[in-house]
C-alpha positions, 0 to 999 in steps of 0.5 A, a space after each residue: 325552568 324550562 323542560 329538558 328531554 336531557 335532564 327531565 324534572 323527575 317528579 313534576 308534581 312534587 317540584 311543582 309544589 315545592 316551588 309554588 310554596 316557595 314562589 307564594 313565599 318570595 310573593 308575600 316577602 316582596 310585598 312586604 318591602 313593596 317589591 312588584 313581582 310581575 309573574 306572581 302579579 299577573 295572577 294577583 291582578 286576574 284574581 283581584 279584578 275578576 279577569 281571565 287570564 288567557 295565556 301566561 306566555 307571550 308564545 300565546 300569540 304575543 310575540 315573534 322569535 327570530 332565530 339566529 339564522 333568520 328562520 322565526 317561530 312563536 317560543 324562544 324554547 324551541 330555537 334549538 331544535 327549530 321546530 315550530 320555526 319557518 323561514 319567512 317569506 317576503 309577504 309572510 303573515 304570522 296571522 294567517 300561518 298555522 303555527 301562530 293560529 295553533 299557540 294563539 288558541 292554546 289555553 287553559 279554556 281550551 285543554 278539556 282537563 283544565 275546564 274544573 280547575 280552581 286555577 281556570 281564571 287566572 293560570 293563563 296555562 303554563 308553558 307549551 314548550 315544558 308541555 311538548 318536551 315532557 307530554 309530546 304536545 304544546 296542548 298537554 298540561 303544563 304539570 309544575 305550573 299548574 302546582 304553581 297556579 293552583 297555590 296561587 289561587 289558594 294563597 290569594 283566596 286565604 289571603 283575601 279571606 285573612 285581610 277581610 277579616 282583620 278588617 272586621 276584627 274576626 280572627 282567623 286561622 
């Protein structure tokens, strides 16, 4: 859910959690019936695979909008508003373009709070359009994903925990 300065999530934290709660839920439901569920998996695959997940958002130097009038910017939440956007000149190099330098290096092991998070690896860091609509900056934390997240590495830790262990004939919890 993108962020809205209109009608703001009034308690980041809290929805955050619910959501996560029910994400991990509609996860394990899906793998049950074999359902491949992309957003949930990109944090299953950096989990299982030992990566780091840099970035959840193709804002994150991945994509390239183009607004309606021509103008192009690097998130798709700010085509209202325009900012982030610049008319494009013919030798424009988004590479080389300030904006693109900046959302390119936005990510969680670049935000200092984010250095001792158990999510660190595999958040990827949210997104910096709900950041600059609720903080003011893309590099403010992203507070309802990082909830989402952070449940993410939790469940996979037990889930990974509970598997082994019926593998081996343990019970737990």
């Amino acid at each position: 859910m993108l962020e809205s300065k209109a009608r703001p999530v009034p308690n980041p934290k809290e929805y955050g959690v619910k959501v996560a709660t029910k994400l991990v839920d509609c996860f394990i439901i899906a793998r049950e019936n074999g359902v491949y569920e992309d957003r949930f998996m990109r944090k299953v695959r950096a989990f299982v695979n030992g990566d780091f997940y840099f970035s959840d958002c193709g804002g994150c130097g991945m994509q390239i909008v183009v607004a309606p009038n021509g103008q192009i910017g690097p998130c798709h939440g700010f085509c209202g508003t325009r900012e982030f956007f610049v008319d494009p000149k013919e030798n424009f190099d988004p590479r080389k373009h300030p904006f693109w330098i900046e959302w390119r290096s936005r990510s969680p092991i670049n935000i200092e709070e984010c250095l001792d998070c158990i999510a660190l690896a595999n958040c990827g860091g949210g997104c910096p359009h709900n950041s600059a609509v609720k903080e003011g900056s893309i590099w403010a934390i992203d507070r309802v994903f990082c909830e989402h997240s952070k449940a993410a590495v939790n469940f996979l830790i037990r889930d990974l925990f509970k598997q082994r262990s019926q593998k081996r004939g343990r019970k737990c919890f």
